[in-house]
C-alpha positions as CSV (number, residue, x, y, z in Angstrom):
1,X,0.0,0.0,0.0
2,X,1.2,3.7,-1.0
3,X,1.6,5.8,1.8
4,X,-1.0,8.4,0.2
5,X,-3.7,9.4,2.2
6,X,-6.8,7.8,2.2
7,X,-8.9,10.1,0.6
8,X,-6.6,10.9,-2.4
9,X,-6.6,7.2,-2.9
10,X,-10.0,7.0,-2.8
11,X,-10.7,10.5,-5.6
12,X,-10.3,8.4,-8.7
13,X,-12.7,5.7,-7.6
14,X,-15.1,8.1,-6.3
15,X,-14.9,9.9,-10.1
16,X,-14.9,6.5,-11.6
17,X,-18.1,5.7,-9.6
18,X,-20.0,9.0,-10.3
19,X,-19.1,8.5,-14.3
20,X,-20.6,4.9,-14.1
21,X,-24.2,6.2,-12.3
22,X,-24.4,8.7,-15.0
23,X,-23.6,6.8,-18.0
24,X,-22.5,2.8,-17.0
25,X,-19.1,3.5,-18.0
26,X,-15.7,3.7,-16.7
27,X,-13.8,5.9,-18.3
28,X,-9.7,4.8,-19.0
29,X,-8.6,8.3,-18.8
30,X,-10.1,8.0,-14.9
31,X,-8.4,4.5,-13.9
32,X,-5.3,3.9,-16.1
33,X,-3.5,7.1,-15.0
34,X,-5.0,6.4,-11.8
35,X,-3.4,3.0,-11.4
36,X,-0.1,3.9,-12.7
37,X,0.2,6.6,-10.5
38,X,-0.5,4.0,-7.7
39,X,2.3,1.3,-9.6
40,X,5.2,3.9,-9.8
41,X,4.8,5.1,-5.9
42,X,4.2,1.7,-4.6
43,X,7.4,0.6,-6.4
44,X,9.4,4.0,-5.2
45,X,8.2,3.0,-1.7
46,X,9.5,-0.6,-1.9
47,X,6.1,-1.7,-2.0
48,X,6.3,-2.5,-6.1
49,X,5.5,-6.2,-5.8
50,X,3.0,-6.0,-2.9
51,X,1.0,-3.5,-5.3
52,X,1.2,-6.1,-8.3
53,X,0.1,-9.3,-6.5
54,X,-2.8,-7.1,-4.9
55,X,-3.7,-5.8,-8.4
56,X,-3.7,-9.0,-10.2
57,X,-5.6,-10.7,-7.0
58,X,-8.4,-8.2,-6.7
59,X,-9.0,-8.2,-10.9
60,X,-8.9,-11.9,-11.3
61,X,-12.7,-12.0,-9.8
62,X,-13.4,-9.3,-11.9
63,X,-11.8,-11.0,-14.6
64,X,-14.2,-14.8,-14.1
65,X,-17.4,-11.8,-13.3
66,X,-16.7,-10.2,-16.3
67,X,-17.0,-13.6,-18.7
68,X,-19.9,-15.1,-16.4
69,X,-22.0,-12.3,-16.5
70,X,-21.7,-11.8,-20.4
71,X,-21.4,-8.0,-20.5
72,X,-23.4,-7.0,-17.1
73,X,-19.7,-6.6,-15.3
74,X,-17.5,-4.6,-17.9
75,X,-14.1,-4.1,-18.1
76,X,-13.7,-0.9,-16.8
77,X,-15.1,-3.0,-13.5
78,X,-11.8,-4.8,-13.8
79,X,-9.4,-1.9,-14.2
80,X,-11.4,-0.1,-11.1
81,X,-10.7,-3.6,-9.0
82,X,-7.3,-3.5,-10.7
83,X,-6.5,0.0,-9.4
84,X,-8.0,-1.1,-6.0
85,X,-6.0,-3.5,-5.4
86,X,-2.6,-1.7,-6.1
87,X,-4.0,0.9,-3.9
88,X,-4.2,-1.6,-0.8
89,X,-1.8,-4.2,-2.1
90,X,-1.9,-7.6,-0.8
91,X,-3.0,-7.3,2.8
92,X,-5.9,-5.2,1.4
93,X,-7.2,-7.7,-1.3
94,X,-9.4,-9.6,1.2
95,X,-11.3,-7.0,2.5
96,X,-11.7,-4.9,-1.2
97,X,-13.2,-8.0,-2.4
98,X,-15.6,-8.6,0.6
99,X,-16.5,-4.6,0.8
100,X,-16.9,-5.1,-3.2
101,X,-19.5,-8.3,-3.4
102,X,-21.7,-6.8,0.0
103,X,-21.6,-3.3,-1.7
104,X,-22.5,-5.2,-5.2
105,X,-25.1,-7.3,-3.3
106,X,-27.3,-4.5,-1.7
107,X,-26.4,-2.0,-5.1
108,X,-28.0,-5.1,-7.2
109,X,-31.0,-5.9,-4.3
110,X,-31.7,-2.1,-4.5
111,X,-31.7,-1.9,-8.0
112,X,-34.0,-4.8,-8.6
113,X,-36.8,-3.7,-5.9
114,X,-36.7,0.3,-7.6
115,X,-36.4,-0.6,-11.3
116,X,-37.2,-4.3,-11.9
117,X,-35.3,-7.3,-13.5
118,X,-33.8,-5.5,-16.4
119,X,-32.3,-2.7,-14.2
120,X,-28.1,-2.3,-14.7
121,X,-26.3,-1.9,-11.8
122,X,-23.3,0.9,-11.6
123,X,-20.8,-1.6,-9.8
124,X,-18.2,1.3,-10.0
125,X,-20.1,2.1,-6.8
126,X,-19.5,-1.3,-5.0
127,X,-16.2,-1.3,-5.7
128,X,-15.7,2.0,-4.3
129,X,-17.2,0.9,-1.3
130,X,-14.7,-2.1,-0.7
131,X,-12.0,0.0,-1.1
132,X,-13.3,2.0,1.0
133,X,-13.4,-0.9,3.3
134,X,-10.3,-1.8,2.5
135,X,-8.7,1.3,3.3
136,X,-10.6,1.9,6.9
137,X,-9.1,-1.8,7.8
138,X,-5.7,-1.1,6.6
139,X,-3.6,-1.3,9.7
C-alpha cells in the first residue's frame, strides 16, 4: 500500500463511480492514469511487488465476473478492482473484495426492488465501497 492518504486514494474511484451512475461507464482516462500513479509510488516506496500481486488478486474476480456475467460486469469494472488493489496491495485484497461483493449485493438488491429485473447496476459504486473498506481496515 502507497503511503498516500486515504482520501486521495479514494478520488479516482469516487470519479470513476459517479461517471458509471451517469452513464454505466468507466472511463480509461479515470483509472489507467490512476493505477499507474498507484504502480510507480508503490514501487518508489519498496512496495512495487505487494501492489502487483494485490492488483492481479483483486482483478482476477473481476476477470471470471466479467466472462460469467456476459457483458453485465464490464471491463472498466476490472481496471477499477485492478487500481484497488494496487492501492491496498496484498493485505488489502481480502477485505476490497468482501467490501466489493456486499456493496454489489445490496447495489444489485436495491436496483432490482426500484427498477425491476432488467435494471443495470453501476458496480463502479460497489467497488468503491470495498475500497473504502479496505482502506478503513488497513492497519
Amino acid at each position: 500500500m502507497t503511503a498516500l492518504p486515504w482520501w486521495l486514494v479514494l478520488i479516482p474511484a469516487v470519479l470513476a463511480a459517479l461517471v458509471d451512475v451517469r452513464s454505466r461507464r468507466i472511463p480509461n482516462a479515470i483509472v489507467i492514469p490512476s493505477l499507474a500513479v498507484i504502480l510507480a509510488l508503490s514501487w518508489s516506496q519498496g512496495a512495487g511487488w505487494a501492489a502487483v500481486v494485490g492488483m492481479v488478486v483483486a482483478a482476477t474476480p473481476g476477470v471470471g465476473a466479467r466472462v460469467a456475467a456476459g457483458g453485465g460486469f464490464g471491463a472498466g469494472d476490472v481496471k477499477l478492482l485492478a487500481y484497488g488493489g494496487a492501492a491496498v496491495g496484498l493485505a488489502g485484497a481480502g477485505p476490497l473484495l468482501f467490501g466489493t461483493a456486499v456493496g454489489g449485493g445490496a447495489l444489485g438488491l436495491a436496483y432490482l426492488v426500484r427498477s425491476g429485473r432488467r435494471a443495470t447496476v453501476p458496480y463502479g459504486v460497489a467497488i468503491t465501497l470495498g475500497l473504502a473498506l479496505a482502506l478503513a481496515t488497513a492497519p
